[in-house]
N, C-alpha and C positions, 0 to 999 in steps of 0.2 A: 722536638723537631716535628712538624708539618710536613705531610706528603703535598707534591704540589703535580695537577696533570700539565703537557708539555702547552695544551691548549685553553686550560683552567675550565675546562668542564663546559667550553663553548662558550662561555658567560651564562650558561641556562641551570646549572647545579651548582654544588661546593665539592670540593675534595678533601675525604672524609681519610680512613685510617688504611692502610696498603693502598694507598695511591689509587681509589677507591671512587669514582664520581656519584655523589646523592645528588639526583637530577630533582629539579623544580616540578612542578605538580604539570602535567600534557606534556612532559618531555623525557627522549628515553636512549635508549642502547649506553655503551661505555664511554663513551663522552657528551652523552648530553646533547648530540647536535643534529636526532631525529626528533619529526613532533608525533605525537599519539591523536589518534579522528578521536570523532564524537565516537558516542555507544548506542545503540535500539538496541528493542528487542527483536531477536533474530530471527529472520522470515523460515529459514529453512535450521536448524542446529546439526553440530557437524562436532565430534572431537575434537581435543585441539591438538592432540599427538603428544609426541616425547617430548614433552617440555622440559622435565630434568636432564634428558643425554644419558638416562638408565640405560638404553638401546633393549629393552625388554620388554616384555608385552605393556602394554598402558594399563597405568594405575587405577582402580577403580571409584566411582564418584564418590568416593566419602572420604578418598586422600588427597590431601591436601600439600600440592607444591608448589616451588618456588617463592613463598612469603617475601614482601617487600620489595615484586618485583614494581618496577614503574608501571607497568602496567594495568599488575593486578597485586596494589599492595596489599591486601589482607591473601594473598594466594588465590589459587584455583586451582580445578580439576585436567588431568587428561583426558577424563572422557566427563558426558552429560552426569552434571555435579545430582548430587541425593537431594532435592526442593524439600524443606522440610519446613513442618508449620511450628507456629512459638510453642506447640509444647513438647519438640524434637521429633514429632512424630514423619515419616519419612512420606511424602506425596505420592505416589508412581503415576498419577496423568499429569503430568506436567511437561509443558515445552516453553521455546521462545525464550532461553536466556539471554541476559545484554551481552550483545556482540560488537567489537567494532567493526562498523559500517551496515548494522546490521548484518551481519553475513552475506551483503548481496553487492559487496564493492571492494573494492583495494585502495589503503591507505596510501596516499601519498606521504614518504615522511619528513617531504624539505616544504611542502605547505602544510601540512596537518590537514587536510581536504580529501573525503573521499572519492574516490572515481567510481560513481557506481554504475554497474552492470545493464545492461540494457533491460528498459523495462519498470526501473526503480530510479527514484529520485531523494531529493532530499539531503538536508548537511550530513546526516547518517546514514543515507540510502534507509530511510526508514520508513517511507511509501511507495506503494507501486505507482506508476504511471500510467495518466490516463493518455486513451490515445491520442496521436495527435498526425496530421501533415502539410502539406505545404498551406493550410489555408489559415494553420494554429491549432492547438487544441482542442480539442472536440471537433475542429472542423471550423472551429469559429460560430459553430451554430450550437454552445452549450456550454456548463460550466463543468469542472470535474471538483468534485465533492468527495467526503468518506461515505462510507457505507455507513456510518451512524446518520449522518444528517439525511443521507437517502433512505432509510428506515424511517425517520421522522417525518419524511415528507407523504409517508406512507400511513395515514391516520393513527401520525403521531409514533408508531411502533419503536420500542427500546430494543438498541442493537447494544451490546455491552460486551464483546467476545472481546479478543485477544488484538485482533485486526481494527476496532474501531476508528483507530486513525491511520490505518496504514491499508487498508483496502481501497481503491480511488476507483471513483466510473463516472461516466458523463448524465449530465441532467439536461438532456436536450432543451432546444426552446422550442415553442409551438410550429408545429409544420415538420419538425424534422424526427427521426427516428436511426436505430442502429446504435449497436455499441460504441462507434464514434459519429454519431450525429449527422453522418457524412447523407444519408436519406432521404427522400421527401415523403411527407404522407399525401397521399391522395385524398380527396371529399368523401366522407363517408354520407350513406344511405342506406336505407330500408330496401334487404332483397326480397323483392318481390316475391321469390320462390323460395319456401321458407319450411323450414319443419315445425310441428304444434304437438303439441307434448305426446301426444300418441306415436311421433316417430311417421306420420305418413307425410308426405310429401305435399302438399294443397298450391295449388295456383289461385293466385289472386286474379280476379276478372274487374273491371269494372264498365259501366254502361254508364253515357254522359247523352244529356238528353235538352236540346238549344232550342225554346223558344222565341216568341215575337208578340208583342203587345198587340198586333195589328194585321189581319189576315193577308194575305198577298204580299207578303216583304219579306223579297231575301235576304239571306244573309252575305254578308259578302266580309275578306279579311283572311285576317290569320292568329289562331287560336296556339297557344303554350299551353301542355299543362307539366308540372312540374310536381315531383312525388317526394315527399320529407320523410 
């Protein structure tokens, strides 16, 4: 005899032995009729609490519960799990485990979509946001890029950290400046008044001196001069 659930598991699982729903792979709770978001790695890492219903202090990261949840079918930890490299040896700098939503959103669970936090974008909230306002992002006057390709555009320099794609800032275009682009630059030139390697202070003078091919001819007009 077959246990059968009253709503067959939503159509998103099967019903298994005590009336029991094994949800289909992104789909979860007791009948099957919540969706599970995407996973990042998590900007900020946080416990995940009583996950058994021990009601005791949180398990520590090398114990392993709840196996075969929808969630987390191979299990997880209550607190930040032990990162250990192939030859079991246990890491301690380590952070940034996959989180849903990356840690910086809440799952919607009738779309499977995160709602993420202000500040963070992305189907996982797995980037930060570059700024933007009413004129568009950046201002409209730039693009927002990762922190890798902005290191690259930096002769070339390799950013490889943890953030490579989840760090975002704006690449102004020419004329504009600020961390949202929103700026103008002014014409740069040569200040006149200038310090020289000793640290003293020196003015620049100059003497401009008009003559005439032809004795008795004045000058007459009007003279620019212009300093680069």
């Amino acid at each position: 005899v077959a246990a059968e659930r009253p709503n067959a598991c939503s159509a998103h699982g099967r019903c298994g032995a005590y009336d029991m729903c094994l949800c289909f792979r992104n789909w979860m709770s007791n009948d099957c009729s919540e969706r599970i978001c995407q996973f990042g790695l998590a900007h900020v890492d946080t416990p995940k609490g009583d996950l058994d219903s021990s009601s005791g202090e949180l398990s520590g990261p090398d114990d392993t519960v709840i196996p075969n949840d929808a969630v987390y079918p191979y299990g997880t930890t209550e607190q930040y799990p032990a990162t250990k490299d192939q030859d079991g040896n246990v890491l301690t700098n380590t952070a940034h485990e996959y989180r849903e939503c990356s840690n910086k959103g809440i799952c919607d669970r009738q779309t499977g979509n995160c709602a993420c936090f202000e500040g963070y974008d992305g189907s996982a909230c797995q980037r930060a946001s570059c700024p933007s306002n009413a004129d568009g992002v950046c201002s409209g006057h730039g693009t927002c890029e990762t922190i890798k390709e902005i290191a690259a555009r930096d002769f070339n320099n390799i950013y490889k950290l943890w953030d490579e794609d989840s760090t975002m800032g704006c690449v102004c275009d020419s004329g504009y400046t600020g961390s949202d682009c929103s700026e103008r630059l002014c014409k740069w030139g040569a200040d006149p008044l200038y310090y020289d390697d000793s640290q003293n202070i020196r003015f620049t003078n100059f003497t401009y001196q008009f003559y005439t091919k032809a004795a008795g001819v004045d000058l007459t007009g009007n003279y620019s001069l212009t300093f680069f």
